[in-house]
RODO-2510 file (C-alpha; in nm, 4 decimals, decimal comma):
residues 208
     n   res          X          Y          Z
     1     x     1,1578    -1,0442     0,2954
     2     x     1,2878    -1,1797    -0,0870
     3     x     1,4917    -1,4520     0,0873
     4     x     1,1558    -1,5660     0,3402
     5     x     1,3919    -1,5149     0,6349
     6     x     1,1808    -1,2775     0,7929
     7     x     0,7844    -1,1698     0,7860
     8     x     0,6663    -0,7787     0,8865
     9     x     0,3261    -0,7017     1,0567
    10     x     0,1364    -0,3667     1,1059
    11     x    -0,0732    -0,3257     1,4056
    12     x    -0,3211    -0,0914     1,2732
    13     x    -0,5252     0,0453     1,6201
    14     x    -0,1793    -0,0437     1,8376
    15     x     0,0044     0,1759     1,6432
    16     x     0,3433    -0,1075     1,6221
    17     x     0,5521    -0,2549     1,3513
    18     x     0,6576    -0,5501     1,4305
    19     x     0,9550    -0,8193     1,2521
    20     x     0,9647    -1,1903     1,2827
    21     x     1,2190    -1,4958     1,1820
    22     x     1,0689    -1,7672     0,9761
    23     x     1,2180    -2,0771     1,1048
    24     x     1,2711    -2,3190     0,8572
    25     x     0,9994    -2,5455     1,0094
    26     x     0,7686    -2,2017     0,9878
    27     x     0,7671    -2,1444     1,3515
    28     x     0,8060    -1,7863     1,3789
    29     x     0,9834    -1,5619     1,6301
    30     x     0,9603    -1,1902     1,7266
    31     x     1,3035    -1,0184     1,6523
    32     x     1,1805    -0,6568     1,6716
    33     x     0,8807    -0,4507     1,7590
    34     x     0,8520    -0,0469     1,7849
    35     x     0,5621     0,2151     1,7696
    36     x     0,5870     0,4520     1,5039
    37     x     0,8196     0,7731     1,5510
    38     x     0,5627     1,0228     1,7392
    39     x     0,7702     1,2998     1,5697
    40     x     0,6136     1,2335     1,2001
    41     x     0,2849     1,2957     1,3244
    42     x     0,0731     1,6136     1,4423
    43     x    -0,1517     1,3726     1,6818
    44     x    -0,0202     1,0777     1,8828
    45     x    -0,3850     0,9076     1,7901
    46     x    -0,2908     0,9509     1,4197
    47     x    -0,0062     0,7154     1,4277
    48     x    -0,1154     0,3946     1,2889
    49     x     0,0833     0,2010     0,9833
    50     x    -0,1375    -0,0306     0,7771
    51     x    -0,0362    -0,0807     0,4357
    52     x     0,3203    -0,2599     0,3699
    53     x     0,5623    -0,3504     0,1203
    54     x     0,9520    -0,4865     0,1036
    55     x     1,1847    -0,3963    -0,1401
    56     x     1,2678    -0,6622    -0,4360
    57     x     1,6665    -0,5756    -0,3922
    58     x     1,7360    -0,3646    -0,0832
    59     x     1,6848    -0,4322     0,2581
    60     x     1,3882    -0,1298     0,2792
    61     x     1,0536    -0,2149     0,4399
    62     x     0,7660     0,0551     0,3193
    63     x     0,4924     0,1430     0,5482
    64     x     0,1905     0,3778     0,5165
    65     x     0,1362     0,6283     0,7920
    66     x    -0,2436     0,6205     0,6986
    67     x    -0,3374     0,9316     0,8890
    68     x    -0,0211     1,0707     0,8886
    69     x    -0,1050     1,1120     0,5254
    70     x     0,2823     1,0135     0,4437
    71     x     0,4995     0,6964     0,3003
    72     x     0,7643     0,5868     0,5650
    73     x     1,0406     0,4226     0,5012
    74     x     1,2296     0,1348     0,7337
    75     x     1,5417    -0,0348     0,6900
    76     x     1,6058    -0,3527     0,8293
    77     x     1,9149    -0,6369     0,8847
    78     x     1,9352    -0,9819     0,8157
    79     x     1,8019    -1,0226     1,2102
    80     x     1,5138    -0,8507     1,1174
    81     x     1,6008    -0,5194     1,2953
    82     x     1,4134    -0,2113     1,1792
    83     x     1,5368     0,1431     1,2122
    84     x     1,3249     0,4174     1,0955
    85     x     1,5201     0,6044     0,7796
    86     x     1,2598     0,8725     0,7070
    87     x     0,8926     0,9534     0,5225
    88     x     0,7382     1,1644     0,2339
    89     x     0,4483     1,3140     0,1788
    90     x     0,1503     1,1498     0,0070
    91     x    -0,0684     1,3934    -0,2037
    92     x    -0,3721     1,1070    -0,1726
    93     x    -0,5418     1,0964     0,1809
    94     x    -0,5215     0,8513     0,4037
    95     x    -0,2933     0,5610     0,1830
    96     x    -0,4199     0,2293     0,2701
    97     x    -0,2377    -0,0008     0,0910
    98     x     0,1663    -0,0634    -0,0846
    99     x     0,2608    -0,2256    -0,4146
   100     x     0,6045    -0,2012    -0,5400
   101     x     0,7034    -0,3315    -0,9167
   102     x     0,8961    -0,6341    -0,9602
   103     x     1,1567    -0,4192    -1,1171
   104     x     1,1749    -0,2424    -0,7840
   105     x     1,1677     0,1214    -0,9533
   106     x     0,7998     0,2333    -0,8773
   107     x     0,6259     0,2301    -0,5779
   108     x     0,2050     0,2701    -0,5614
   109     x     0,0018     0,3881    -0,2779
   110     x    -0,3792     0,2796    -0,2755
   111     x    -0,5780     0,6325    -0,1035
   112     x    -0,8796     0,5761     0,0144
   113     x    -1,0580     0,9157     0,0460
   114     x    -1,0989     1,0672    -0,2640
   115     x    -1,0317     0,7302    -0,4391
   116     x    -0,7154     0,7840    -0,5894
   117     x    -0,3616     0,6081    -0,6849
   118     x    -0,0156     0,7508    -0,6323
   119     x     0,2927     0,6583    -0,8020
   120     x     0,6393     0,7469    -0,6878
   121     x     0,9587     0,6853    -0,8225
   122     x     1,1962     0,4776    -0,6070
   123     x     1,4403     0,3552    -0,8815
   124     x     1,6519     0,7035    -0,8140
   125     x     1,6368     0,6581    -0,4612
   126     x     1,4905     0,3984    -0,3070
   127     x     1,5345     0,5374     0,0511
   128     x     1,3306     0,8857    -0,0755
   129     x     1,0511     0,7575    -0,2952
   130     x     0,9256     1,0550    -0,5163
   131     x     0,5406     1,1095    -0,6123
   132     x     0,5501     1,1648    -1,0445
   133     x     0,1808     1,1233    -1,0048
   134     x    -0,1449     1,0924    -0,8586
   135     x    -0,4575     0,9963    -1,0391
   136     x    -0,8095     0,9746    -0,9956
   137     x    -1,0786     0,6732    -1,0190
   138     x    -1,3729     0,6698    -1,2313
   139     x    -1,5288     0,4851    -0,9425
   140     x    -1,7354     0,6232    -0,6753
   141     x    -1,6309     0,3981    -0,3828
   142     x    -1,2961     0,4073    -0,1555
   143     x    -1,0017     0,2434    -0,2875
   144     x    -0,9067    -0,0662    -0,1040
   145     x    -0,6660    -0,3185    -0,1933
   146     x    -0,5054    -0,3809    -0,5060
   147     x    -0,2673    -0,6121    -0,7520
   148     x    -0,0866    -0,6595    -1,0450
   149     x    -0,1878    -0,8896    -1,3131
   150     x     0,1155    -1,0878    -1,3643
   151     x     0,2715    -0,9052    -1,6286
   152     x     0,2371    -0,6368    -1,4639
   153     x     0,0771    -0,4219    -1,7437
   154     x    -0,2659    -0,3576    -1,5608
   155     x    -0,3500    -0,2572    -1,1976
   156     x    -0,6780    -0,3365    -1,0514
   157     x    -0,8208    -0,1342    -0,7221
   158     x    -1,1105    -0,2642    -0,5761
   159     x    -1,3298    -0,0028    -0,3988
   160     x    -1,6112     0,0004    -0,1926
   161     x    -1,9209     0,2058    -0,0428
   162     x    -1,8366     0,2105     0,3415
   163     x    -2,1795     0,3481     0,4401
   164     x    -2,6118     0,2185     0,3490
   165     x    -2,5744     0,5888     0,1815
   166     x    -2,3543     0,4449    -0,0782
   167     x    -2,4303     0,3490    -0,3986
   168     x    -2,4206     0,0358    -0,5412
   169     x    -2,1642     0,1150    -0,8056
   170     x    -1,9444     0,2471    -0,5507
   171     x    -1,8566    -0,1774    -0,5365
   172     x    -1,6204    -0,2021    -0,7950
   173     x    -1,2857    -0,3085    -0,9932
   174     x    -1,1385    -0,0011    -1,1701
   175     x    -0,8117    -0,1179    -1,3929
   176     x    -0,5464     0,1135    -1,5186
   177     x    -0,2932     0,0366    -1,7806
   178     x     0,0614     0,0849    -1,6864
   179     x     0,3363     0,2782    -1,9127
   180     x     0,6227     0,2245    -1,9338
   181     x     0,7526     0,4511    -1,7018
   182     x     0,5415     0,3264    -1,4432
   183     x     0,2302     0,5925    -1,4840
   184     x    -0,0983     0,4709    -1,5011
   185     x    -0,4183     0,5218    -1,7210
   186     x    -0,7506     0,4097    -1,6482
   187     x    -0,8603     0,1659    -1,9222
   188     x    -1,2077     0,2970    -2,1162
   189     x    -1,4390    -0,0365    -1,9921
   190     x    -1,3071     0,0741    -1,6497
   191     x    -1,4935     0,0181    -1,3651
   192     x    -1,6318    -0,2800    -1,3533
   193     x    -1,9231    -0,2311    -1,1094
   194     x    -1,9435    -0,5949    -0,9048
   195     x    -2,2882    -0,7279    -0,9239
   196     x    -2,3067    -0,7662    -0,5250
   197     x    -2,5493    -0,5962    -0,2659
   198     x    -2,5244    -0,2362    -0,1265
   199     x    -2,4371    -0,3222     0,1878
   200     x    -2,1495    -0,5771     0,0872
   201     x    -1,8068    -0,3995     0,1248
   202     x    -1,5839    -0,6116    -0,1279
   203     x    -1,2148    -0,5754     0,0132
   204     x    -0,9280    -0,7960    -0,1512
   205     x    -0,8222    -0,8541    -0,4986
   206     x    -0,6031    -1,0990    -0,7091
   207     x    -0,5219    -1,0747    -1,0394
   208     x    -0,3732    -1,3682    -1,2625
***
């Protein structure tokens, strides 16, 4: 959470959210734990949260519903309660991974098959985020995690080949310039193919 009061975890294969109070001597303790509603989802087997996010400003915790194909949003108290508000829709499959501006007016999914990037708009409503776009990578691999640089101009997606059939440039940054209004653009020297083996499956990303 902004104030480090309280850390959020996603149990991917147990299907649970779960809240926790950071003590100030960084002992943590469970305040909350809950599966995800069964009435968002078609299957019970498809409901598993992965990627998360918190809101800069409001007390919102954003979680995606990764075969639920949909963007849920939680709200939570000061004792780290969560109640379930509602979710939306996300046009990419299977959204991996959150990043929210510092600005706390766009949110962006990370879909992993096709590799694309949505971007909804969450400075209107925060509690309904609303998809202005979703755009395509130049890269043949799955989109996995990815970051900011710190002034928060470019985004950079690192994919992957998840299979020996995959290609090697299927490893890769791809970096999109970001508008103003949030929208993204992928830059011309984009991707950046990572000079690693087929079989290697690069994952996380950090940009400075």
């Amino acid at each position: 959470s902004p104030d480090g009061s309280l850390m959020f975890g996603a149990e991917l294969f147990g299907g649970t959210l779960r809240s926790l109070k950071i003590h100030a001597n960084g002992r943590l303790e469970q305040a909350d734990v809950q599966s995800l509603p069964a009435s968002e989802f078609d299957r019970p087997d498809d409901a598993k949260p992965l990627g998360l996010a918190v809101h800069p400003t409001h007390k919102l915790l954003y979680v995606g519903f990764v075969l639920g194909n949909r963007l849920g949003v939680y709200r939570y108290n000061h004792n780290g309660k969560l109640e379930f508000w509602n979710s939306v829709e996300v046009s990419g499959k299977l959204p991996c991974w959150v990043l929210i501006n510092r600005a706390g007016t766009r949110l962006y999914t990370s879909n992993t098959r096709p590799p694309t990037i949505s971007v909804f708009d969450i400075g209107s409503n925060p509690t309904v985020p609303f998809e202005i776009q979703n755009i395509p990578l130049n890269s043949t691999g799955s989109c996995y995690q990815f970051a900011f640089d710190s002034t928060e101009k470019f985004l950079h997606i690192v994919t992957q080949g998840e299979s020996s059939a995959s290609p090697p440039a299927a490893n890769a940054v791809n970096t999109f310039a970001v508008a103003a209004d949030g929208t993204l653009t992928e830059v011309p020297s984009s991707p950046f193919i990572l000079p690693v083996a087929q079989k290697v499956r690069p994952q996380g990303v950090v940009a400075l």
